[in-house]
C-alpha positions as CSV (number, residue, x, y, z in Angstrom):
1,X,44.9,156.4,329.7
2,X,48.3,155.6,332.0
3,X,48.6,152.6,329.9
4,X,48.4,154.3,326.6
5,X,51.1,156.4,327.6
6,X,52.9,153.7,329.3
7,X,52.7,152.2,325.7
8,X,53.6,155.3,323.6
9,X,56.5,155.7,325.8
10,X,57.6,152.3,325.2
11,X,57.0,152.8,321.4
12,X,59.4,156.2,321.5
13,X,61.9,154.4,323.6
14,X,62.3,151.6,320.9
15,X,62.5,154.2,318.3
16,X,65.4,156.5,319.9
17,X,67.2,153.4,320.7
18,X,67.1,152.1,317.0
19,X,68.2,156.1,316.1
20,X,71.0,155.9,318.6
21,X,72.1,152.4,317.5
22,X,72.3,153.2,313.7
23,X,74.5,156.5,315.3
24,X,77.0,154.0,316.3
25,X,77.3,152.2,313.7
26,X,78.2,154.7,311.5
27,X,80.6,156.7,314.1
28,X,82.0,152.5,314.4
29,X,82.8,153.1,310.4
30,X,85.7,155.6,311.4
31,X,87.8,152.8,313.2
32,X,86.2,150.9,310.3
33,X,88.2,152.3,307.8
34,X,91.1,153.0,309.7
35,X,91.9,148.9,309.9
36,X,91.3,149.0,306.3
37,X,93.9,151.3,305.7
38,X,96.4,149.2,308.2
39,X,96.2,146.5,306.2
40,X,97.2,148.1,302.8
41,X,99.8,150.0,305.0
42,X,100.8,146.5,305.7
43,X,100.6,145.1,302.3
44,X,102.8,147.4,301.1
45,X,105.3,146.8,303.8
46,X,105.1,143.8,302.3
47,X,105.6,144.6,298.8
48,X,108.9,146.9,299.7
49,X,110.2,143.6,301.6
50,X,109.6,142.2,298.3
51,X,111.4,144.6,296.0
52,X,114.5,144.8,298.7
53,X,115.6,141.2,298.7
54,X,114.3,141.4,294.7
55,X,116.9,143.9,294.3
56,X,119.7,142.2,296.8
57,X,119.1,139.2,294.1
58,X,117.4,139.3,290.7
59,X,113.7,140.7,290.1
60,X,111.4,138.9,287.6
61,X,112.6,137.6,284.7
62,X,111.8,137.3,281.0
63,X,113.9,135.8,278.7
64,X,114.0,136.3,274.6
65,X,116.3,135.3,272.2
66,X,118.9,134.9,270.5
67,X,118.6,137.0,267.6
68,X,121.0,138.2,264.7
69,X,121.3,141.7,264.3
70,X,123.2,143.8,261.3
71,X,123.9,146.9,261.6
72,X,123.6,149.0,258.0
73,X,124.0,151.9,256.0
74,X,121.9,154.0,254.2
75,X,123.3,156.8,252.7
76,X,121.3,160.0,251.1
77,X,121.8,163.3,249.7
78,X,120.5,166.2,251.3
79,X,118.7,169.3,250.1
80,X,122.1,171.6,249.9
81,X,123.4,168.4,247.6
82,X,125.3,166.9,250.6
83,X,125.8,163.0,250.7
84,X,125.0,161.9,254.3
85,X,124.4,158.2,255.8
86,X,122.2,157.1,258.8
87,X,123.0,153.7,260.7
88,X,120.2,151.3,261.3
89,X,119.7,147.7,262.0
90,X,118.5,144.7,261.0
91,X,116.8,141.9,263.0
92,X,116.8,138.1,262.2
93,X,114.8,135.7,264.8
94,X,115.3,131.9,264.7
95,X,113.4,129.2,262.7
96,X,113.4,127.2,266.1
97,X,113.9,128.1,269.2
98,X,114.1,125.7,272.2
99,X,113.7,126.4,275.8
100,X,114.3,123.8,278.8
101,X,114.4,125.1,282.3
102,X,114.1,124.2,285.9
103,X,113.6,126.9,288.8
104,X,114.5,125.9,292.1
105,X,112.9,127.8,294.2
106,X,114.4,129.4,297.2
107,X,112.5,131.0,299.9
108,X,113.5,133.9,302.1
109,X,112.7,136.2,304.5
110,X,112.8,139.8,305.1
111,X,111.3,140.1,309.3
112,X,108.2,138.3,309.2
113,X,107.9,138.7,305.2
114,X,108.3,135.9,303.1
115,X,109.7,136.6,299.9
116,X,110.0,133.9,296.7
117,X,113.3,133.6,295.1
118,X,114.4,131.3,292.3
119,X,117.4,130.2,290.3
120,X,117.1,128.6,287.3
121,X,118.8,126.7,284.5
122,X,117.9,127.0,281.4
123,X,119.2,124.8,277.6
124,X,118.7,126.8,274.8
125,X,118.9,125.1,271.0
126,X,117.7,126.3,268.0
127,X,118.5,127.7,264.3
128,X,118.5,130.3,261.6
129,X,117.5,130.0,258.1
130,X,119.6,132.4,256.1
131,X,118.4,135.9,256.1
132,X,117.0,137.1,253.4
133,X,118.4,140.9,252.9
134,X,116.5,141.4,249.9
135,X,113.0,141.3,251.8
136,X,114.2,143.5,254.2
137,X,115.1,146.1,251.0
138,X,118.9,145.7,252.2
139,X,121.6,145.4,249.4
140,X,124.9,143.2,250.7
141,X,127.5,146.2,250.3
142,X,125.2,148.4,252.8
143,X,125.6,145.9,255.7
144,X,128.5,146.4,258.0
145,X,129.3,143.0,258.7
146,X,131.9,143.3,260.7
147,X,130.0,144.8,263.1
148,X,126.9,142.0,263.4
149,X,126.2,140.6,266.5
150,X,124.3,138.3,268.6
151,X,121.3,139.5,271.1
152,X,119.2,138.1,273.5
153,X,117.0,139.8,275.6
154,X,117.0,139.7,279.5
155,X,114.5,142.1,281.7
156,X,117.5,141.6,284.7
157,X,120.8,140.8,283.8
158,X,122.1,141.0,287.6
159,X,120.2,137.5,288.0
160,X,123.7,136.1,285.4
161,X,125.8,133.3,287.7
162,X,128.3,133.1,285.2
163,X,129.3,134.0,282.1
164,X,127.0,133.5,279.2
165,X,128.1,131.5,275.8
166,X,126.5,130.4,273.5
167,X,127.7,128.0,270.5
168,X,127.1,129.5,267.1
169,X,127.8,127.0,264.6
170,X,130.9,125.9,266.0
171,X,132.0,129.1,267.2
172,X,132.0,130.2,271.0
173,X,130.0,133.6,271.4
174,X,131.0,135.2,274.6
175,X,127.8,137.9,275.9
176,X,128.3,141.2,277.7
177,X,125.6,144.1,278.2
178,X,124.2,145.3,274.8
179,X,125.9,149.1,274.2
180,X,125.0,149.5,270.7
181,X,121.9,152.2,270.4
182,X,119.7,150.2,268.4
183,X,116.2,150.8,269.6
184,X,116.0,147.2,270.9
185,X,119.1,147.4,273.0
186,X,117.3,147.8,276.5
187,X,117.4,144.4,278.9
188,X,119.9,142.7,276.0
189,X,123.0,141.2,275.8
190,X,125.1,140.9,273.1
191,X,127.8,139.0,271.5
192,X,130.3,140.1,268.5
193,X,129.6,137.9,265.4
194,X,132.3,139.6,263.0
195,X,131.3,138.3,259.5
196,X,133.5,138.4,256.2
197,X,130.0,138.8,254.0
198,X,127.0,137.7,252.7
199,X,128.4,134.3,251.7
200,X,128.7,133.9,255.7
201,X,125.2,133.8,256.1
202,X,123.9,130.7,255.9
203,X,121.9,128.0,257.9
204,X,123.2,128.4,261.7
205,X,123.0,126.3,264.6
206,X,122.8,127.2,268.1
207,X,122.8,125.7,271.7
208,X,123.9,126.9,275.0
209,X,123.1,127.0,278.8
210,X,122.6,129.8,281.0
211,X,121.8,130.2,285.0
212,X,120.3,132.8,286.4
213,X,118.5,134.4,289.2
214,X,115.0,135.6,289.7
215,X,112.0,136.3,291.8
216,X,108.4,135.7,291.6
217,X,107.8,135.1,287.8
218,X,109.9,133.6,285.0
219,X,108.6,134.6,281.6
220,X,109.7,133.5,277.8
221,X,109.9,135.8,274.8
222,X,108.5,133.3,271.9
223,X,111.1,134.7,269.7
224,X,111.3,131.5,266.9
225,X,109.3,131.2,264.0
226,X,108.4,128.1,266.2
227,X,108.9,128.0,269.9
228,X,108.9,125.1,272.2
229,X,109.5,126.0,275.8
230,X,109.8,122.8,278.8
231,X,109.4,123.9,282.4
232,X,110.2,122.0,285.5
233,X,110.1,122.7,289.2
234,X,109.8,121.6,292.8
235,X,107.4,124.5,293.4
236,X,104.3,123.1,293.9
237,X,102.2,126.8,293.8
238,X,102.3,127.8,289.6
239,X,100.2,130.5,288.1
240,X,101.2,129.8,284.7
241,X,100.7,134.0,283.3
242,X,100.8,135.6,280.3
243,X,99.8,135.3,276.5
244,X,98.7,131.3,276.3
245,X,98.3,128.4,278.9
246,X,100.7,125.4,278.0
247,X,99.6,122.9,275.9
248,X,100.8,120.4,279.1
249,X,101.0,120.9,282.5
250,X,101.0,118.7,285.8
251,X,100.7,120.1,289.1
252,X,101.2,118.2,292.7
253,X,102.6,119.0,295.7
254,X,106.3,117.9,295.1
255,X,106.2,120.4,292.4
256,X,105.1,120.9,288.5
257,X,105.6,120.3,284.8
258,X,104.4,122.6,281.8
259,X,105.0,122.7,278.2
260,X,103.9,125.5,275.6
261,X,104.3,125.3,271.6
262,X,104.0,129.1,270.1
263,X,103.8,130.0,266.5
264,X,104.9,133.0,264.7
265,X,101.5,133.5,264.1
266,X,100.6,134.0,267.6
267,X,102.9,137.3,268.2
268,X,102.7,140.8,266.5
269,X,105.9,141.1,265.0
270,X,107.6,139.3,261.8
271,X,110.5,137.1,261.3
272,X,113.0,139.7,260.1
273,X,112.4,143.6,260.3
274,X,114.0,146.4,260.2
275,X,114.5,149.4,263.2
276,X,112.4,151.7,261.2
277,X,109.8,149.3,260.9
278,X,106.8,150.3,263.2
279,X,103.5,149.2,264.2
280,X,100.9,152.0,265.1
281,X,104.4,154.2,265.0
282,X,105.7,152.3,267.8
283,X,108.4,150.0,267.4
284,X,107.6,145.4,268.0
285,X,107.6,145.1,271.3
286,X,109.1,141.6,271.6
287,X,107.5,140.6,275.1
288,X,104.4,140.8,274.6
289,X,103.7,137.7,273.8
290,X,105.9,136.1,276.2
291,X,104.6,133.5,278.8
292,X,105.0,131.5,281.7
293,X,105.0,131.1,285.2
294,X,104.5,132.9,288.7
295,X,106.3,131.4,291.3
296,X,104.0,133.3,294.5
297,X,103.1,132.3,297.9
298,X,99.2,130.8,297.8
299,X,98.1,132.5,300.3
300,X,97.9,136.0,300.1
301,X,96.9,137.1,304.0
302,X,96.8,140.8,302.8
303,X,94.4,140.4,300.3
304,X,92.1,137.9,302.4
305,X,92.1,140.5,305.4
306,X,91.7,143.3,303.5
307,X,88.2,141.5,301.8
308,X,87.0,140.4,305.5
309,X,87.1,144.0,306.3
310,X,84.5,144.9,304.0
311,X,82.0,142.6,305.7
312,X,82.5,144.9,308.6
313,X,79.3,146.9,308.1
314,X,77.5,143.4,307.8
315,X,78.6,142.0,310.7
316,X,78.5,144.8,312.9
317,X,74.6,146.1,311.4
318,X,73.5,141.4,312.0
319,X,74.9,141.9,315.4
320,X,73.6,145.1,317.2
321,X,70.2,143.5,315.1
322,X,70.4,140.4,316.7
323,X,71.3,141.8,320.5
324,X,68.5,144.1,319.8
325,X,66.0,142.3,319.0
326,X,67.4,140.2,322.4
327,X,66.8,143.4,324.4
328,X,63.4,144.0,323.4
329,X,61.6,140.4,323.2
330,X,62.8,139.9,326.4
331,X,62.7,143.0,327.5
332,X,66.3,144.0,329.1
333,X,67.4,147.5,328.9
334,X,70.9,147.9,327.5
335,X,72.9,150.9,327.8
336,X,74.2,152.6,324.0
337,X,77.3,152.8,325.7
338,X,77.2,149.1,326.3
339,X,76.4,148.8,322.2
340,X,79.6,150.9,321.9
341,X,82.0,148.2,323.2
342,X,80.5,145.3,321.8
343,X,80.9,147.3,318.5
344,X,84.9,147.8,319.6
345,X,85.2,144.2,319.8
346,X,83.7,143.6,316.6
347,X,86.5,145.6,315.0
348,X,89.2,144.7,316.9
349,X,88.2,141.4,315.8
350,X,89.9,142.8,312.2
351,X,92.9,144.0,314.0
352,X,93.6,140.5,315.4
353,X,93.0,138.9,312.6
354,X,95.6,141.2,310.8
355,X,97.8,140.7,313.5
356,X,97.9,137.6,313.9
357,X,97.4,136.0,309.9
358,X,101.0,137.8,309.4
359,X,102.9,135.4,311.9
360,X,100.7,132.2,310.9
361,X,98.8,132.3,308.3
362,X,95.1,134.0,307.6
363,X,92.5,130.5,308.2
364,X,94.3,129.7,311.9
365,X,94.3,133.6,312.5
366,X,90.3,133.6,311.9
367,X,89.7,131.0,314.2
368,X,91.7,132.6,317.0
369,X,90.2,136.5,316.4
370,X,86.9,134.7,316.1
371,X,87.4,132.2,319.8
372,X,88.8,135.4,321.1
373,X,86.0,138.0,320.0
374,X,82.9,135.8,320.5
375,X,84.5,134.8,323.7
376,X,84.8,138.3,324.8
377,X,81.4,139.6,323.7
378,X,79.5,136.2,325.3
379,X,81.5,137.2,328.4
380,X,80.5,140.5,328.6
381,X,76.6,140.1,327.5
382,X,76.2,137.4,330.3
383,X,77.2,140.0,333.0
384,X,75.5,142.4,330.8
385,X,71.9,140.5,330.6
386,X,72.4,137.9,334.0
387,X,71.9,135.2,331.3
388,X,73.4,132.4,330.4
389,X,71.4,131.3,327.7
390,X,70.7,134.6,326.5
391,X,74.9,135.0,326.1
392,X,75.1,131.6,324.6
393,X,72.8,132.6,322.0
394,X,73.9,135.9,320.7
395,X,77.6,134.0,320.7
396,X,75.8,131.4,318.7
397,X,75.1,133.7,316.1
398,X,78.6,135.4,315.7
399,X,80.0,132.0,315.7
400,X,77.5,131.7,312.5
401,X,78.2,135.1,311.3
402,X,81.8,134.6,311.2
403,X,81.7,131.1,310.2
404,X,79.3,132.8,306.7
405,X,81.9,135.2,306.4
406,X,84.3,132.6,306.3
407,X,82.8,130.5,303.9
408,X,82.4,133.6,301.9
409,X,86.0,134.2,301.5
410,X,87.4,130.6,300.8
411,X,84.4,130.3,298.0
412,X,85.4,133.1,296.2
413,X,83.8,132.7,292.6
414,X,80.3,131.8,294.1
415,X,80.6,134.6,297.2
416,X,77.5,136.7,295.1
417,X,75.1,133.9,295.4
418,X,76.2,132.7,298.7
419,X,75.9,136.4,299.9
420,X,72.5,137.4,298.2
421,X,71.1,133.6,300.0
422,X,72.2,133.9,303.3
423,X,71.0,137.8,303.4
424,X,68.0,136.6,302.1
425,X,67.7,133.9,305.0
426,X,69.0,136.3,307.5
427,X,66.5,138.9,306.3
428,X,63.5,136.4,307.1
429,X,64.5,135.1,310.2
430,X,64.5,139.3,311.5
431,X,61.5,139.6,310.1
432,X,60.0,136.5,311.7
433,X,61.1,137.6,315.1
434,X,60.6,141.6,315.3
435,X,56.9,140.5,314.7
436,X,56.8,140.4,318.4
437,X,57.7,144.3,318.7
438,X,55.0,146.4,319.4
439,X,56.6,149.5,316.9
């Protein structure tokens, strides 16, 4: 009879303990999501480091152009049989347009923030057929040509070292902010190209260099019927973004080489149009089909920390499992308290790791939050338990735990089948050992 009770004591006390265990954990969620919302706190200090030495120098940059625009007349009569004109404009892109640039990267820092800055120089060659007005519904005496000008498009013109010039057949074009309020204006520059008439237009060569400033990305507008667009750098990091992946590209570690051919067929606007002219009643956006390259840092603490964090649950749940089952196969009796501060440490391990990944980097900053938190919980269960090998087992399996975590996070694109196995294994080797517990 005393041992029946003696056993359905033992039976209740396994059952509160698991109640008050799965209590902690999810009061340990609190802090939990508190070092989650430190980090993005922290990525956006980042992010406003970013945008203020951006702004002290040039942000990203996307570069389109040169195109010929003439501004023209159409002239109407209105209702009360009064004769009225609108001005408009025309748009002319080149035949060929050719791009060759190198970014030299520059790196500086805002406090511990790292922020990457770039100048570049860029040759630009190319050429226009002659326009055809008549496609365009334009007859010669509505054009103002004394008023035509030159436009190229760039998203921040602050990033200019010098003046810009191009040679236009001959003639030196001189480029100053675009005032005129054409509807493609925005982000432009734009040089005066007084013509006489339509006996002007013709077929027009162009070259010229530019430098300019930038951060992060460096983007090109394919703007030519066809574009051909050469990139060089010392940077050996690329993401090459946007609409198309070159057709070349070398990457090592003293830098890269890409090269990308466009067609006009390849972009959602035509070779000449008019202001009015709309698609889906929007005007051509002439960047959207603009590529090129990201010049960012390769590793992205923030985003690795912030991820980690997420197998809180997981590694807090596999521990207080594993020192659980310790407690009751070899029968110890642990405080919940005692489950409390090993439950502290297994989130402070996150706050290290933050800490620590912003001053050297996220892999070294692992390794020292996980020396330093398996250290600290093997210290404390050995007082805790009198055991040696009892502490050098449950700090085995955090090493193993972190180390899977780990693993998890540098393997990205195969973290779902590395996760779903290594539940699968952890799940059996619980269930192999709470056999023993008479439940």
């Amino acid at each position: 009879m005393v041992s029946h009770l003696n056993e359905q004591s033992s039976k209740s006390k396994i059952l509160i303990k698991v109640a008050v265990v799965a209590v902690i954990i999810l009061v340990l969620l609190l802090p939990a999501w508190k070092i989650e919302q430190l980090v993005s706190e922290r990525e956006e200090r980042q992010k406003e480091a970013v945008a203020e030495v951006s702004d002290k120098w040039a942000g990203r940059q996307l570069l389109g152009g040169p195109m010929l625009v003439l501004p023209y007349l159409i002239r109407y009569t209105t209702a009360e049989g009064k004769q009225m004109q609108s001005r408009h404009y025309a748009y002319f892109l080149p035949a060929r347009l050719d791009l060759k640039a190198s970014a030299s990267p520059q790196e500086r820092h805002r406090g511990i923030y790292k922020v990457m800055l770039y100048s570049a120089q860029v040759a630009m060659s190319g050429e226009f057929d002659t326009p055809d007005l008549a496609l365009l519904h334009i007859s010669p005496d509505q054009v103002l040509w004394g008023e035509a000008f030159v436009s190229l498009r760039l998203s921040d013109v602050r990033g200019l070292n010098e003046e810009l010039s191009l040679n236009w057949n001959g003639r030196r074009l001189l480029f100053a902010p675009n005032t005129s309020p054409d509807p493609y204006s925005d982000s432009s520059l734009a040089a005066p190209l007084p013509l006489q008439g339509p006996f002007d237009l013709g077929h027009t060569v162009f070259s010229g260099n530019l430098q300019l400033n930038g951060s992060q990305q460096l983007l090109f507008a394919p703007l030519g019927k066809t574009t051909t667009v050469e990139l060089q750098s010392s940077w050996p990091h690329p993401s090459f973004s946007g609409t198309g992946l070159p057709q070349r590209s070398s990457v090592t570690p003293k830098g890269f080489t890409a090269a990308w051919r466009s067609l006009a067929h390849r972009r959602n606007f035509p070779q000449q149009f008019r202001d009015a002219d709309r698609i889906d009643s929007r005007t051509y956006d002439l960047s959207a089909s603009a590529f090129g390259v990201d010049l960012f840092v390769p590793v992205n603490a923030y985003q690795k920390t912030l991820r980690s964090v997420k197998y809180c649950l997981l590694c807090i749940v596999l521990t207080f499992t594993a020192f659980f089952l310790i407690e009751v196969v070899h029968k110890r009796s642990v405080h919940p308290f005692q489950y409390g501060l090993i439950g502290l440490a297994l989130i402070l391990f996150y706050a290290l790791l933050l800490s620590f990944s912003e001053y050297i980097g996220f892999n070294p900053a692992y390794g020292v939050a996980t020396v330093a938190t398996v250290g600290l919980i093997g210290w404390f269960v050995r007082g805790l338990l009198q055991s040696g090998r009892l502490s050098t087992l449950l700090s085995a399996v955090l090493v193993l735990l972190y180390g899977y975590v780990f693993t998890i996070l540098q393997l990205q694109d195969f973290a779902l089948l590395l996760g779903s196995v290594g539940l699968f294994f952890t799940l059996a080797v619980v269930m192999y050992f709470s056999r023993k517990i008479n439940w």
